[in-house]
C-alpha positions as CSV (number, residue, x, y, z in Angstrom):
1,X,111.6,150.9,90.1
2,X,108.9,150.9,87.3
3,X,107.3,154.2,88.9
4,X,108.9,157.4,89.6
5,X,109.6,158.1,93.3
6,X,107.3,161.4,92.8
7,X,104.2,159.4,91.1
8,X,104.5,157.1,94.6
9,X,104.3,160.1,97.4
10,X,101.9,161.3,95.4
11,X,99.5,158.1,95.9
12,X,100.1,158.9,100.0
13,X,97.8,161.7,100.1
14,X,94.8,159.2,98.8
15,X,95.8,156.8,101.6
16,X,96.3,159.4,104.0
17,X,93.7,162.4,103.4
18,X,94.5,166.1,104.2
19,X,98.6,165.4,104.1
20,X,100.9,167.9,102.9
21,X,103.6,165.9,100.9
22,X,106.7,168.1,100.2
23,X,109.6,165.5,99.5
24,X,110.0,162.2,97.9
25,X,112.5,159.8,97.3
26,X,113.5,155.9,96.5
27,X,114.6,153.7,99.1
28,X,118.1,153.5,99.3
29,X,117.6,149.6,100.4
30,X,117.5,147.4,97.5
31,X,114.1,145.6,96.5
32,X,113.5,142.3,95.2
33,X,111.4,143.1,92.3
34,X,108.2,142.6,93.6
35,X,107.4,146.1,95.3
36,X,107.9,149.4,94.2
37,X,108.9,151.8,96.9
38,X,109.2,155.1,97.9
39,X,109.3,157.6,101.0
40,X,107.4,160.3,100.9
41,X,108.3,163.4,103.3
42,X,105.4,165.3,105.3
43,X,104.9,169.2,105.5
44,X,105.2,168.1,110.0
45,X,108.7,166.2,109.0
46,X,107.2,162.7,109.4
47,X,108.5,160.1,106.8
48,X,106.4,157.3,105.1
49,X,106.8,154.3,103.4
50,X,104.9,153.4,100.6
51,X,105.0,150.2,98.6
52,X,103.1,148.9,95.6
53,X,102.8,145.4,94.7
54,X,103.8,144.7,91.2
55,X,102.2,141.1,91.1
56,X,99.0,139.2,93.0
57,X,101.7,137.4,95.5
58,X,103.0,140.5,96.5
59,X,99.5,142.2,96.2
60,X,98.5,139.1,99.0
61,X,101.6,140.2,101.5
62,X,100.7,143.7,101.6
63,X,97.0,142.7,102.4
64,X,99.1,140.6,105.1
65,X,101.0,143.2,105.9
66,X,98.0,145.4,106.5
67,X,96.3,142.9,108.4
68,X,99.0,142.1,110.6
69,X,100.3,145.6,111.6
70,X,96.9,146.5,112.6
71,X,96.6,143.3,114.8
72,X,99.3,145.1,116.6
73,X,97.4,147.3,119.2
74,X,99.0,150.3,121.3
75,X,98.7,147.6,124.5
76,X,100.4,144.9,122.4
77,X,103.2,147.4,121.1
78,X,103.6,148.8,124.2
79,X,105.4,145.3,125.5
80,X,108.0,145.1,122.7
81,X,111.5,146.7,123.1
82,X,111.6,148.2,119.4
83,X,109.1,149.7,116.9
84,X,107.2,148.3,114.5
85,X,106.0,150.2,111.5
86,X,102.7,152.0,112.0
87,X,99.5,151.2,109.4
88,X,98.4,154.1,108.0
89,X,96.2,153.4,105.0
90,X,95.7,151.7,101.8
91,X,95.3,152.7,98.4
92,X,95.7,151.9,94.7
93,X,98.6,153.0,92.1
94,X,97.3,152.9,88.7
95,X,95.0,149.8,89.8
96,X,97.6,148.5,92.2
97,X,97.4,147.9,95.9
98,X,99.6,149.9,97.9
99,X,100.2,150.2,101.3
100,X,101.6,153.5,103.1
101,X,103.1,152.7,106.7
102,X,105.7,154.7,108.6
103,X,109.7,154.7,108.3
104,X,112.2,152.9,110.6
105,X,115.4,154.6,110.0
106,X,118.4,152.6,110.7
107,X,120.5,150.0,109.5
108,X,120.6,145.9,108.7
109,X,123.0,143.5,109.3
110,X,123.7,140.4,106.6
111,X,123.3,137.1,108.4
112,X,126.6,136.4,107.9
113,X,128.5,139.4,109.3
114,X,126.6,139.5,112.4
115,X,129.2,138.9,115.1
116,X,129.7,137.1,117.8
117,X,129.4,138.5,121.5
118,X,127.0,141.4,122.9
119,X,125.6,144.3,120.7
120,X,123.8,142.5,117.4
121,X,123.7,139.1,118.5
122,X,122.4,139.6,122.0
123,X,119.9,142.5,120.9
124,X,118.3,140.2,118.0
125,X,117.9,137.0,120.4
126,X,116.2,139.5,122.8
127,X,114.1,140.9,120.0
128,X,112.6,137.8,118.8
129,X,112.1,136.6,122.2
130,X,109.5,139.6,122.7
131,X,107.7,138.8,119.5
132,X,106.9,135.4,120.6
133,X,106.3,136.8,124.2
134,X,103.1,138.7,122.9
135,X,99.7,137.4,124.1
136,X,98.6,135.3,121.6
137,X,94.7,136.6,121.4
138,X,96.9,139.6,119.7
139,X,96.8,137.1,116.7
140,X,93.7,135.2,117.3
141,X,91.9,138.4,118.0
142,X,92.7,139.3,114.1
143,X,91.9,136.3,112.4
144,X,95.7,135.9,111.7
145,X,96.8,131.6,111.4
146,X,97.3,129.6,114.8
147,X,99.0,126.6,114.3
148,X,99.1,124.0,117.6
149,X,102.6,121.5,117.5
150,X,100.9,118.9,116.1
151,X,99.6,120.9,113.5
152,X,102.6,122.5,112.4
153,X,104.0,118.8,112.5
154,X,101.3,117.4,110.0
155,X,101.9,120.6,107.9
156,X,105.5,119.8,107.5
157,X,104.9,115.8,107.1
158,X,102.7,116.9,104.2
159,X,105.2,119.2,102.6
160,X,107.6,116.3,102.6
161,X,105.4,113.9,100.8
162,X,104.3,116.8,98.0
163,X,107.9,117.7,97.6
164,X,109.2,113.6,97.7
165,X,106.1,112.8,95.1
166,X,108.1,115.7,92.5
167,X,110.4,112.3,92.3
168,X,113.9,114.6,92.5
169,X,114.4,114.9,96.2
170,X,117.3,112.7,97.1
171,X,116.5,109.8,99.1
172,X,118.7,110.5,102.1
173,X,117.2,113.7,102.7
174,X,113.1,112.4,102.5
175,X,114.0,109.6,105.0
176,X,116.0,112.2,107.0
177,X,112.9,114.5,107.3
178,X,110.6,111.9,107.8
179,X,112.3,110.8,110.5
180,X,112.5,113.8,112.3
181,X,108.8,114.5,111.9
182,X,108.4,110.7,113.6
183,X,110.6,112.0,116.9
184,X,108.0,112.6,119.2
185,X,110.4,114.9,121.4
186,X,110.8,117.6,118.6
187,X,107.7,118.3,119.0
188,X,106.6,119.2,122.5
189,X,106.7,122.8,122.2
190,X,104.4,125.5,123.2
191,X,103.3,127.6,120.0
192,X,103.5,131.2,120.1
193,X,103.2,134.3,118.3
194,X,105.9,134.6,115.6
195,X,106.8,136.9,112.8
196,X,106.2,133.5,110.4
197,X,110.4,133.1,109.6
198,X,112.5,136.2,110.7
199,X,115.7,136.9,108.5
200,X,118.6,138.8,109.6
201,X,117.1,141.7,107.6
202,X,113.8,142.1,109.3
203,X,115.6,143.9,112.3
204,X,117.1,147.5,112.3
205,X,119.7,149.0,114.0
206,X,121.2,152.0,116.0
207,X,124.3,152.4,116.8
208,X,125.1,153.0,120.4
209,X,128.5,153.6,122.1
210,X,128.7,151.8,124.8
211,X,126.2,148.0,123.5
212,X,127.0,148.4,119.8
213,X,124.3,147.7,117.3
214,X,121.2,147.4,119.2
215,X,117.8,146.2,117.2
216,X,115.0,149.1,116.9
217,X,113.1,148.3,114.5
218,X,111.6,144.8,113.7
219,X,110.0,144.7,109.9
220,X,108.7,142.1,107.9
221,X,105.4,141.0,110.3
222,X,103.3,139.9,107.2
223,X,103.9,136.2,108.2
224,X,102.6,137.4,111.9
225,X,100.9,133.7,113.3
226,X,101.0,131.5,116.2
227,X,103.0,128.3,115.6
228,X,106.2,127.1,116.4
229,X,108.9,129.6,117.4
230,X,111.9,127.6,115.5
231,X,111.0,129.1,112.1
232,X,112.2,132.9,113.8
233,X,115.7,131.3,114.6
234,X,116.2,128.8,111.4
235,X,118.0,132.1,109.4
236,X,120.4,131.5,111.8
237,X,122.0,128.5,109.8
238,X,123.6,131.7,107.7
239,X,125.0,133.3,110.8
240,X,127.7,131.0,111.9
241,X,129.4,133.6,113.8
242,X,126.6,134.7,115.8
243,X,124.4,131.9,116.1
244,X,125.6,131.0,119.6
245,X,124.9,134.1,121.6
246,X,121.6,135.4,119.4
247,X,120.4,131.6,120.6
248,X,121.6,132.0,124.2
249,X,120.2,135.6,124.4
250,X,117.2,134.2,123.5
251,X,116.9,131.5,126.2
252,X,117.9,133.8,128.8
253,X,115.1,136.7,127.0
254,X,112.5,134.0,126.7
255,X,109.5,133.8,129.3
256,X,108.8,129.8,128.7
257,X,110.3,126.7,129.8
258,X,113.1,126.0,128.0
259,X,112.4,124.3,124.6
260,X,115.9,121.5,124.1
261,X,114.7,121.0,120.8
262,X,114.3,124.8,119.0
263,X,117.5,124.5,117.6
264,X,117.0,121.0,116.0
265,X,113.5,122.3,114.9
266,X,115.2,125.6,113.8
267,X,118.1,123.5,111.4
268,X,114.8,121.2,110.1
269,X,113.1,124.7,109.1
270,X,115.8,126.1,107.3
271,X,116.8,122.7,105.0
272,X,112.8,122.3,104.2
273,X,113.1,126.2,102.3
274,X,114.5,123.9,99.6
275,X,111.8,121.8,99.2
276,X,109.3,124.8,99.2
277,X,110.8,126.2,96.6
278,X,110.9,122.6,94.6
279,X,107.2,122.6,95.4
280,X,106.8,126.3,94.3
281,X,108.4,125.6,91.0
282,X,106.7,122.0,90.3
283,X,103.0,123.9,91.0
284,X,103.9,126.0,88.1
285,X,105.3,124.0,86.2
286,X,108.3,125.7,85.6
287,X,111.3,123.5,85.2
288,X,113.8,126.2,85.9
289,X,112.6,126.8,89.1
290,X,112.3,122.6,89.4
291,X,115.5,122.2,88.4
292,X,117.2,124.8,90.7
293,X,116.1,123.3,93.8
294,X,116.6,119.8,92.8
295,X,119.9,120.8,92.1
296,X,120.3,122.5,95.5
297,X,118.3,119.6,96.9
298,X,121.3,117.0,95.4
299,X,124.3,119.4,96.9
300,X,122.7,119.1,100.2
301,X,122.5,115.5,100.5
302,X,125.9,115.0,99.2
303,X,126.9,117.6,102.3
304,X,125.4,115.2,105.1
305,X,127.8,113.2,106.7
306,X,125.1,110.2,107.1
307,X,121.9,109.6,106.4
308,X,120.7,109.0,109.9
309,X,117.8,111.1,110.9
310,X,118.8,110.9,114.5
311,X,122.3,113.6,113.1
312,X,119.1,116.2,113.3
313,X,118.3,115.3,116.8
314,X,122.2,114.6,117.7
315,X,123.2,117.4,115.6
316,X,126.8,115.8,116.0
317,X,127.0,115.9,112.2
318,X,125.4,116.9,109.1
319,X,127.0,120.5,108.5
320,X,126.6,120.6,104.5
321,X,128.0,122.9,101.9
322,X,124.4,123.2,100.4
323,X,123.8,125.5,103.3
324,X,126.1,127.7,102.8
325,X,123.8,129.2,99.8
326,X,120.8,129.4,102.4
327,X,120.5,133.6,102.5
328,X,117.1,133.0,102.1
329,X,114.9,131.0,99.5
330,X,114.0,133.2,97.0
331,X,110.6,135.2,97.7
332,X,108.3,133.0,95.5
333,X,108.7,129.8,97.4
334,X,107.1,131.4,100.7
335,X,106.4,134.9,102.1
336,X,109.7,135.8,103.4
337,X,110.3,138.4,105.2
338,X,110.8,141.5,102.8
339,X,112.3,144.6,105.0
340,X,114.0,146.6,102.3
341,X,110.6,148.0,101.1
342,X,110.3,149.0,104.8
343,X,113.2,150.9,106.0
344,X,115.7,153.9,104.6
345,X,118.5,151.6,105.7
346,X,122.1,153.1,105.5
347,X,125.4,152.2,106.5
348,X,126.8,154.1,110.0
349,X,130.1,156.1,109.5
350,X,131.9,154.2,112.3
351,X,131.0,150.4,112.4
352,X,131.0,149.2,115.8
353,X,134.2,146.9,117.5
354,X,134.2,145.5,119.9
355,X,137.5,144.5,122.2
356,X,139.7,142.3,120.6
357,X,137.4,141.7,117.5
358,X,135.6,143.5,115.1
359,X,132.2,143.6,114.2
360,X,130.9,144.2,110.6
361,X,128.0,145.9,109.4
362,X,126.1,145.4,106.2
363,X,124.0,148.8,105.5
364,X,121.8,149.2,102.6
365,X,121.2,146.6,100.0
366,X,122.3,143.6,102.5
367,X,119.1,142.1,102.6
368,X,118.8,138.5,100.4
369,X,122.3,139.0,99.5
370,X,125.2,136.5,101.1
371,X,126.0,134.3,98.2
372,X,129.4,135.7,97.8
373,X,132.2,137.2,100.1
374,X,132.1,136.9,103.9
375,X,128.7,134.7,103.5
376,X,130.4,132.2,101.3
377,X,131.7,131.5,105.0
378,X,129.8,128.0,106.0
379,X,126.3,128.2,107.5
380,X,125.3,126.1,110.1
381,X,123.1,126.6,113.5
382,X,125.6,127.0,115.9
383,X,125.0,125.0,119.6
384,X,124.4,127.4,122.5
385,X,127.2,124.9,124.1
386,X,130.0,127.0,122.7
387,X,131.5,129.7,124.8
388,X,132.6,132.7,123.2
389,X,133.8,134.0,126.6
390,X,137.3,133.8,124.8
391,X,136.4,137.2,122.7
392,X,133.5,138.8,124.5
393,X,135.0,137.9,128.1
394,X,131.2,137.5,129.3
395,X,131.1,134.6,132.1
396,X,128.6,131.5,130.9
397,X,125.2,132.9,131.7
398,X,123.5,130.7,134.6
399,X,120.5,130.7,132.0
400,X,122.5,130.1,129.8
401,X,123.9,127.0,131.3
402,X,120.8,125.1,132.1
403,X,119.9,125.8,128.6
404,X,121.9,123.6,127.4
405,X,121.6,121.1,129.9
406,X,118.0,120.7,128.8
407,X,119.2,120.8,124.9
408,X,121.8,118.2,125.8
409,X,122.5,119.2,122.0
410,X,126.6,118.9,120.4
411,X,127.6,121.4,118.4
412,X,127.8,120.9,114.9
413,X,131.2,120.3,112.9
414,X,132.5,123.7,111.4
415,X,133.7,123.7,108.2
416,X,134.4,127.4,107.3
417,X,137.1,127.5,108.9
418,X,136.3,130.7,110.3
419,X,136.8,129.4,114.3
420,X,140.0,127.6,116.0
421,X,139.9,124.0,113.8
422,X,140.0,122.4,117.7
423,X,136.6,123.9,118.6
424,X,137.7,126.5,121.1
425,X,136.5,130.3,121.8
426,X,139.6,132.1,120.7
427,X,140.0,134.9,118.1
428,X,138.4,134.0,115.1
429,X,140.9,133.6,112.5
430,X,141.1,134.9,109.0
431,X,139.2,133.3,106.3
432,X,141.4,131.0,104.3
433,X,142.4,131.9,100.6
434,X,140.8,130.5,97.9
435,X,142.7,127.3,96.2
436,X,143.6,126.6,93.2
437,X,141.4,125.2,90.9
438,X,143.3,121.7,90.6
439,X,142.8,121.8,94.5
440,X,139.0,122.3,94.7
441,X,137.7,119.0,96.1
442,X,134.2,117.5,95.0
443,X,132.6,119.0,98.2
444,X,134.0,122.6,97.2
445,X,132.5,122.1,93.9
446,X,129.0,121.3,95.0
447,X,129.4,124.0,97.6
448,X,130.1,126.3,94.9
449,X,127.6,125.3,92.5
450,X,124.7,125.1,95.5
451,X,125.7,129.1,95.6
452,X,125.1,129.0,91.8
453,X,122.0,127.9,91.8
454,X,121.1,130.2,95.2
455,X,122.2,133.0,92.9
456,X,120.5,132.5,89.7
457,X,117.4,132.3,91.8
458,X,117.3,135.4,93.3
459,X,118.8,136.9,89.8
460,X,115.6,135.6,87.9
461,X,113.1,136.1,91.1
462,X,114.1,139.8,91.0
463,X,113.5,140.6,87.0
């Protein structure tokens, strides 16, 4: 933090006239470099968040922010399960803009240690369903972006061409995204309010005795829009373990007709953060940044087991090492959801298990991180056809069930190892130990250098 935790309280009574600040203190949740933060505590025992931009991108997504949380009426609060934080001013520190909102205490979750079953996984599908419930005047009404299907669909065709026209996205991977963009049926969706890409960390939890983990706090609503609900779930291509019931929780939580392609449109999401951040790094002419996503861009095409665009609609293939390394694009290729500004996250004394597994919970400093450890695990976005009654013992949601009829989707080919090699819902066996180096097959290697190159990313986005 370039300023002291004291100098940033101190900056809350300018936002917040005629407040008594008696305490102050850092976050204990990392930041990425682009905020300083603090929480200041109130003479009445209320806690606030302040955060101060430390560049003009960051300076824009607290203007965002601003905007967005204020969109958020008492009415339009009033219909979501969880709390958002609450505006309460604006101000400048030492000629930057900061913004002062409340706390959400609790705790996050990395992607790739949310488990399977009910408690986390059930709670966030629920959670995101009632963001994109909202009315969507609550966005219109503020000016905020609305995006129609076809829109989104011409916004993505034209990322595509910028990021082919760079000349170092492979081949297989421009005609695999083009083709997807030509499949009419991805793209009869209704658009709806969304928090503009959700990450595992925009949700805190409590813990509760009886559900486990339950979301309370959603963060991160500077991306707040109407458009296509896909970009919410596409984080889920680093939650293998829990992309099944977060995905079926969300069907059964969701008040539209069912949408068979979200998933597809969720996987498409999450490969295209790579060519963002080519297209980041090529518009200012940087050739680290260029060379880091081409790089990431090559490990991904040599994943895909063809080159067909129908393996997105199919999704019988195309599981690739390359997204194993998708935490989450670093910051500077898009406004990603940044909660660890937001929220005093800690880690609970007792993590929550569940019967006959156990359940894993990332506290403070989880958010961005999964490049090493339990997220090394592969990534994919796991079909809602897989039943995971084998653990949880929960019966196959009716819901459920004629989700998946209407997806008519396969699930995708695991390679982590992580689930029974035949596909079935049984315990979830240990993670196999690392071979030797005379072992490590080409596909290991790019795997491992994709997380490289995911790593160095974040490393130099953060200084």
């Amino acid at each position: 933090m370039g300023r002291s935790a004291f100098t940033l309280a101190a900056a809350v009574t300018a936002a917040l006239p005629g407040a008594e600040v008696t305490g102050a203190r850092a976050l204990t949740a990392d930041g990425d470099g682009r905020f300083d933060a603090a929480v200041a505590t109130l003479r009445d025992g209320r806690e606030l968040a302040i955060r101060v931009a430390d560049d003009d991108e960051a300076a824009r997504e607290l203007a965002s922010e601003a905007l967005a949380l204020r969109a958020l009426t008492a009415g339009a609060r009033a219909m979501l399960p969880f709390a958002a934080p609450e505006y309460v001013g604006e101000t400048q520190v030492h000629d930057a803009p900061a913004l002062v909102t409340t706390l959400l205490p609790g705790f996050q979750i990395d992607a790739a240690l949310v488990p399977a079953g009910r408690g986390a996984a059930e709670s966030m599908g629920a959670a995101i369903a009632a963001v994109h419930a909202l009315p969507t005047s609550v966005v219109r009404g503020a000016g905020l972006p609305a995006r129609s299907a076809q829109e989104t669909r011409e916004e993505i065709e034209r990322l595509i061409d910028t990021a082919a026209a760079t000349g170092r996205v492979p081949a297989r991977l421009t005609v695999r995204w083009r083709d997807a963009v030509a499949d009419d049926d991805l793209w009869r969706f209704e658009s709806t309010v969304t928090l503009g890409g959700a990450q595992s960390a925009s949700f805190v939890f409590a813990d509760d005795d009886e559900r486990g983990p339950r979301v309370t706090g959603v963060l991160g609503w500077h991306g707040l829009s109407v458009g296509d609900p896909a970009v919410d779930l596409a984080w889920l291509s680093t939650a293998p373990e829990a992309a099944d019931d977060v995905l079926a929780a969300y069907a059964r939580a969701a008040d539209r007709t069912p949408d068979g392609a979200i998933e597809v449109r969720a996987r498409l999401s999450a490969e295209l953060e790579f060519a963002r951040w080519l297209v980041h790094g090529d518009a200012l002419h940087d050739p680290a940044i260029v060379d880091d996503a081409a790089g990431l861009l090559e490990a991904l095409a040599e994943g895909l087991r063809s080159d067909d665009l129908r393996v997105i609609a199919a999704r019988s293939e195309g599981v690739d090492s390359a997204m194993d390394a998708l935490d989450r694009v670093p910051t500077g290729a898009k406004a990603a959801v940044d909660t660890s500004m937001q929220t005093d996250a800690y880690t609970p004394s007792e993590l929550w298990r569940e019967e006959g597994a156990t359940a894993e919970v990332a506290g403070a400093g989880v958010s961005g991180a999964g490049v090493s450890g339990a997220a090394d695990d592969s990534a994919r976005l796991g079909s809602v056809g897989d039943d995971h009654g084998g653990a949880s013992g929960r019966e196959i949601d009716p819901a459920v069930a004629a989700h998946r009829a209407e997806a008519a989707i396969l699930p995708t080919e695991d390679l982590s190892d992580v689930r029974p090699a035949d596909g079935s819902s049984g315990p979830i066996a240990p993670l196999p130990e690392q071979p030797d180096d005379d072992a490590i097959s080409p596909e290991d290697e790019a795997q491992r250098a994709a997380r490289a190159a995911l790593q160095r990313w974040r490393s130099s986005d953060s200084e």
